[in-house]
C-alpha positions as a printed NumPy array, in Angstrom:
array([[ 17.853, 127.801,  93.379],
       [ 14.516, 126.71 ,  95.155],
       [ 15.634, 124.288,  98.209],
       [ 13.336, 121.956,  99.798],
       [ 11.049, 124.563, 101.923],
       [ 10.693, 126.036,  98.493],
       [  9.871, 123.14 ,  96.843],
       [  7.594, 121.791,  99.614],
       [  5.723, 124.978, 100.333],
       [  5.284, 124.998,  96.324],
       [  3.814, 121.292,  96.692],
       [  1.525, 122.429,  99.558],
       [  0.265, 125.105,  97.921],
       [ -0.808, 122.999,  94.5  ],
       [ -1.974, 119.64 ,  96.233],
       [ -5.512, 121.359,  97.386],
       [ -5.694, 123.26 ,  93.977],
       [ -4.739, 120.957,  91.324],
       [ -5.259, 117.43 ,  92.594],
       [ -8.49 , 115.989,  90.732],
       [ -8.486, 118.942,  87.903],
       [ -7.841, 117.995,  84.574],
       [ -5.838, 119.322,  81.873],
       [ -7.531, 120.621,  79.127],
       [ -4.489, 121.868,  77.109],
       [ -0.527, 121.587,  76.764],
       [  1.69 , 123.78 ,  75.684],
       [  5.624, 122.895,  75.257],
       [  6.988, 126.922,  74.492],
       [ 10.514, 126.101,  74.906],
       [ 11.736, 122.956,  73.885],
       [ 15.313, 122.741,  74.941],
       [ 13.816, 122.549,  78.799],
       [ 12.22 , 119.321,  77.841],
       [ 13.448, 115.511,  77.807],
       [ 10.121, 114.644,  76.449],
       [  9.368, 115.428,  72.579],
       [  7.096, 118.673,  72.739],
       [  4.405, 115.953,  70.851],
       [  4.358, 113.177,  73.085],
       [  4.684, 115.799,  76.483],
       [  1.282, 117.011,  74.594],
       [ -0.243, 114.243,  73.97 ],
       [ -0.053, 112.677,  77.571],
       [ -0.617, 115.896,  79.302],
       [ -4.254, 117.215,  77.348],
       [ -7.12 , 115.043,  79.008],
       [ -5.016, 113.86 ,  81.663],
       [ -5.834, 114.993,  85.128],
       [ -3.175, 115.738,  88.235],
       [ -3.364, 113.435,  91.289],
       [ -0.937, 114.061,  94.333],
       [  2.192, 116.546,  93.624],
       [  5.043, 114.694,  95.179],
       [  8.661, 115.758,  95.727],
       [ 11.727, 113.781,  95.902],
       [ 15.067, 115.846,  96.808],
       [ 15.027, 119.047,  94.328],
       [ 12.22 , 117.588,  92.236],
       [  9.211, 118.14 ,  91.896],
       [  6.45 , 115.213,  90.71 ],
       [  3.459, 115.725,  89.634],
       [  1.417, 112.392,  89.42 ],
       [ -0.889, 112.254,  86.59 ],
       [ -4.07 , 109.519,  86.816],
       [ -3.283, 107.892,  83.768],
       [ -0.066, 106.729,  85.773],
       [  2.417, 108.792,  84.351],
       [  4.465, 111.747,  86.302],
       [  5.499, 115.151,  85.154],
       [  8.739, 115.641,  86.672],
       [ 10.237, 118.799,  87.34 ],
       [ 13.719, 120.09 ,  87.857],
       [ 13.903, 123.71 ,  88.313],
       [ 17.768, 124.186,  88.821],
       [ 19.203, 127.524,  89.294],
       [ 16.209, 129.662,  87.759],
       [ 13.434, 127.616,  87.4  ],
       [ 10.1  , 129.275,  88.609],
       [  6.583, 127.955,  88.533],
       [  2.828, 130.389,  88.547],
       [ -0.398, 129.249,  89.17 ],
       [ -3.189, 131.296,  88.411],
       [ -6.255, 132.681,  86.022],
       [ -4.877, 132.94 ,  82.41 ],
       [ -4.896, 136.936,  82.784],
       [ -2.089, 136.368,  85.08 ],
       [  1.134, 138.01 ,  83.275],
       [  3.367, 135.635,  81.97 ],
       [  6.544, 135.769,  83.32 ],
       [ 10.049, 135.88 ,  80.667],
       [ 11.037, 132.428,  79.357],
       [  7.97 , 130.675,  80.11 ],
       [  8.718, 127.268,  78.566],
       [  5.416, 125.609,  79.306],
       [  1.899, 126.415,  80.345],
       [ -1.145, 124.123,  80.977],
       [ -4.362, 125.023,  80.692],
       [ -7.079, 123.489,  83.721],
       [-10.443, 122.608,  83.748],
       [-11.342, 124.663,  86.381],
       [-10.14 , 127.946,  84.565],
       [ -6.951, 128.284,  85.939],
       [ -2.969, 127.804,  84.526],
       [ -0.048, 126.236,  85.615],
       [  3.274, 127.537,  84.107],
       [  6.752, 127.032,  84.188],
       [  9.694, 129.793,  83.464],
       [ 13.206, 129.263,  83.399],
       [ 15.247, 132.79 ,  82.993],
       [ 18.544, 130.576,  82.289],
       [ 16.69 , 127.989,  80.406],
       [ 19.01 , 125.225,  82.483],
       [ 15.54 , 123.101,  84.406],
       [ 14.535, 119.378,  83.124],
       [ 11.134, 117.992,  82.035],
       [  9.962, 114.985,  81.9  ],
       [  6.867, 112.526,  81.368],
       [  7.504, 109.212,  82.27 ],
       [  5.251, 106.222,  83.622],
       [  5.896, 105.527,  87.33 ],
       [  7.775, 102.655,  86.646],
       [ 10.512, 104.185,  84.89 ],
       [ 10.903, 107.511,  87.408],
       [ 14.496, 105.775,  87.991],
       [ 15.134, 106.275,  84.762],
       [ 15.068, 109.649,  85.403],
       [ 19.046, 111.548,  85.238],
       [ 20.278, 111.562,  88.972],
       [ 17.404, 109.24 ,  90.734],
       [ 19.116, 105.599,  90.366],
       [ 22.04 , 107.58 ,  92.253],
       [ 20.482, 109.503,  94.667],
       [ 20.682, 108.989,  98.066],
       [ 17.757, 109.195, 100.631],
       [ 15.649, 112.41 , 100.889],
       [ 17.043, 115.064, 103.817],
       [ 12.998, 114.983, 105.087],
       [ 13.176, 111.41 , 105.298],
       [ 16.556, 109.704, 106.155],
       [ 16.36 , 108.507, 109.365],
       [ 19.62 , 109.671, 112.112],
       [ 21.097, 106.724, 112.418],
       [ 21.143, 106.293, 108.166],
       [ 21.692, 109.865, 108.153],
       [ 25.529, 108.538, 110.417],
       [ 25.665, 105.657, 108.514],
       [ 26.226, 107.234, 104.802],
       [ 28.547, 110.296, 106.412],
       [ 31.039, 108.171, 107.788],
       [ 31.617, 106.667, 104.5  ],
       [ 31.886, 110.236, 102.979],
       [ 35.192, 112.393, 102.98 ],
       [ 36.023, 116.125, 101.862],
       [ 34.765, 119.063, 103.465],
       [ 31.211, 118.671, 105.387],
       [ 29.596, 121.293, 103.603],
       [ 30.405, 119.442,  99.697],
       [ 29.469, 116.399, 101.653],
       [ 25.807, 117.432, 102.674],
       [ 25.226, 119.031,  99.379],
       [ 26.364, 115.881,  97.216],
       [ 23.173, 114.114,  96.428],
       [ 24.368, 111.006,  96.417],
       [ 25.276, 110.883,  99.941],
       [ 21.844, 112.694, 101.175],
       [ 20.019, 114.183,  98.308],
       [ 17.948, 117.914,  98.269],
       [ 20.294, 119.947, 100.417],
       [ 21.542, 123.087,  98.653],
       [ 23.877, 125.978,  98.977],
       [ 21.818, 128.618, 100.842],
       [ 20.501, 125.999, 103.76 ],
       [ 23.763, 124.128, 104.21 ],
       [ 24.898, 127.086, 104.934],
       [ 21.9  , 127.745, 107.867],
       [ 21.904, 123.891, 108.683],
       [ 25.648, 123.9  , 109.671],
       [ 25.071, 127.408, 111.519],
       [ 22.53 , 125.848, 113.354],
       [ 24.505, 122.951, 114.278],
       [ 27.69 , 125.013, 115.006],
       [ 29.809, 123.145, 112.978],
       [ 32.637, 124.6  , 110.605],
       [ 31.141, 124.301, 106.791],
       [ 35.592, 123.396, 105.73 ],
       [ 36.27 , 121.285, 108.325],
       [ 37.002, 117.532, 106.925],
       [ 34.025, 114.774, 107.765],
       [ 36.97 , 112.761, 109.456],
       [ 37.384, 114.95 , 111.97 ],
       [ 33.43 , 114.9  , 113.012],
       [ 32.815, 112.354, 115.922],
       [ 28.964, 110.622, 115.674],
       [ 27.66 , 113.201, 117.979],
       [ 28.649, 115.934, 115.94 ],
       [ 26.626, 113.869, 112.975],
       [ 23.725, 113.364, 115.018],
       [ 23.699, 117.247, 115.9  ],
       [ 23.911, 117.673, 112.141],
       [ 20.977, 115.922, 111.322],
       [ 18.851, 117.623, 114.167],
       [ 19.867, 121.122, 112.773],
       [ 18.818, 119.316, 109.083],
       [ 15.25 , 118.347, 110.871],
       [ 15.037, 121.745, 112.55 ],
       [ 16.103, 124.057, 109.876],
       [ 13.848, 122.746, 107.142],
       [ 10.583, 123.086, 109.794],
       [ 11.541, 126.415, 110.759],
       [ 11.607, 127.624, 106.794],
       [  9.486, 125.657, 105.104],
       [  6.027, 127.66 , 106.616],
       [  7.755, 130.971, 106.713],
       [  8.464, 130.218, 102.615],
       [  5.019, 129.103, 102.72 ],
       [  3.295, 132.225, 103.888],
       [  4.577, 134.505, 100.773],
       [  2.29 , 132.715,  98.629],
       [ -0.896, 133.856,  98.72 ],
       [ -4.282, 132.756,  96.541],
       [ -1.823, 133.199,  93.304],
       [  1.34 , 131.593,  92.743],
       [  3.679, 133.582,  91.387],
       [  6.721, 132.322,  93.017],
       [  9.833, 134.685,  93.742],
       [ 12.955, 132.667,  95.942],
       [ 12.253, 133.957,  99.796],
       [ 15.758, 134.104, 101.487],
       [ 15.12 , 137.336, 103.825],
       [ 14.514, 134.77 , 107.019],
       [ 17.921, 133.013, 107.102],
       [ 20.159, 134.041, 109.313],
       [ 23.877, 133.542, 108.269],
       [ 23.535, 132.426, 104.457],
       [ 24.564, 135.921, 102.108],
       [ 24.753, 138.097, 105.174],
       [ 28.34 , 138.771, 105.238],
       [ 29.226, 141.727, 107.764],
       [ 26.096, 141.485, 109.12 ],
       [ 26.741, 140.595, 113.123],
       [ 25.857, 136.8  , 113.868],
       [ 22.127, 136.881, 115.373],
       [ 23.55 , 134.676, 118.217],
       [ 27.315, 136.184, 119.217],
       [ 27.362, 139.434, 116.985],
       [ 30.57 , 138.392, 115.507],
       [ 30.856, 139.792, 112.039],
       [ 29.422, 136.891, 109.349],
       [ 32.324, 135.447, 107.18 ],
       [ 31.59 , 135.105, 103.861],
       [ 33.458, 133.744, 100.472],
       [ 33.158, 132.186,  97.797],
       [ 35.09 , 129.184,  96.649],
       [ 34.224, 127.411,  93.731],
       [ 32.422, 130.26 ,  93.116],
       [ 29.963, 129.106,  95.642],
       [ 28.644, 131.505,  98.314],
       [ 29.568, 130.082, 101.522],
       [ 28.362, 132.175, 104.8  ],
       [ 29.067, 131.848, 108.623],
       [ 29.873, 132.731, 111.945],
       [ 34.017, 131.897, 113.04 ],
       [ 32.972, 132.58 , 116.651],
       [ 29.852, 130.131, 116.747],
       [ 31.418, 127.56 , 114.077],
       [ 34.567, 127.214, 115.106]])
């Protein structure tokens, strides 16, 4: 599932390549990806032209100058390319856009289970999941970040990764972000005092600026994207010995969710 050093080292990449170009042609492939009908997505796409490529949480958004914005939500699978049209087209490609400057910009979905959208920038709440969001984990301040966790209960790790409490946190880096701030990924959010919070939302700040330029550097003068995971350091590395203690890594899965870390440095 691309996380938010995915997603913003994805942004990063297009902003300098797309911004300003304009869209000479649409194509909806595969229309059960889209919340848009393929002929309006089509029609407010061709002659259009990108401005800024935006991200909120696990979004992506791609303003348009007419005032509309693509949005984007890859899910488990979804994968975008940028490139000439020669470039080969990955399986399930469910849309590809044709630029001005010669180029494409496509997006594939292997399970098929990513969202697309058009809408005008005054309805982007309408969008499924933004009226109930809750800030962006790049942008909530710590003493917010305190603020909405003390309300929360459960487990920390389902609390971090709920989006309505703090939204864009997913399974792989909750898993590095409570490694990093030492902090049991079962234990109960009661039990957490305010400096254990305020740890937690360093180790958010740190994490994501440690990743997000090593995620960055795989992608090259094509975008082709592939999910980059071989940098973190507890998350699917069970057995492994801990890079800080060299305790063996724990790992299970509950919920059928991957959960990884150390039970020497996270007690």
């Amino acid at each position: 599932m691309p996380e938010i050093p995915d997603l913003e080292a994805i942004r990063a990449f297009l902003n300098p390549r797309i911004a300003g170009v304009e869209i000479t042609g649409a194509q909806a492939i595969i229309p059960v990806v889209f919340r848009t009908p393929r002929a309006d997505f089509e029609a407010a796409l061709t002659g259009n032209a990108f401005a800024e490529v935006g991200r909120r949480s696990k979004f992506l958004l791609f303003h348009l100058q007419s005032g509309h914005i693509l949005v984007i939500n890859p899910m488990l699978t979804g994968r975008f390319q940028w490139g000439l049209p020669s470039m080969r087209k990955r399986a399930k490609t469910c849309m590809a856009l044709s630029l001005a400057d010669g180029h494409e910009l496509r997006y594939a979905d292997e399970r098929l289970m990513g969202k697309i959208y058009v809408v005008a920038t005054r309805d982007l709440g309408g969008v499924p999941q933004f009226a109930e969001m809750g800030p962006d984990a790049l942008e909530v301040s710590e003493d917010e970040f305190v603020a909405r966790l003390r309300k929360a209960t459960g487990q920390i790790k389902n609390v971090i990764t709920n989006h309505k409490v703090i939204a864009g946190i997913g399974n792989a880096y909750a898993d590095e972000i409570l490694f990093r701030a030492r902090i049991y990924p079962f234990r109960k959010r009661k039990e957490l005092t305010d400096d254990d919070l305020r740890r937690l939302h360093r180790a958010v700040q740190e994490v994501f600026a440690w990743a997000t330029p090593i995620v960055a550097s795989k992608m090259q003068d094509e975008l082709d994207y592939e999910e980059w995971r071989e940098h973190l350091k507890v998350h699917r590395r069970g057995g492994e010995p801990c890079p800080v203690c060299g305790t063996r890594i724990s790992e299970i899965s509950p919920n059928q969710r991957v959960t990884s870390f150390c039970r020497n440095c996270q007690r």
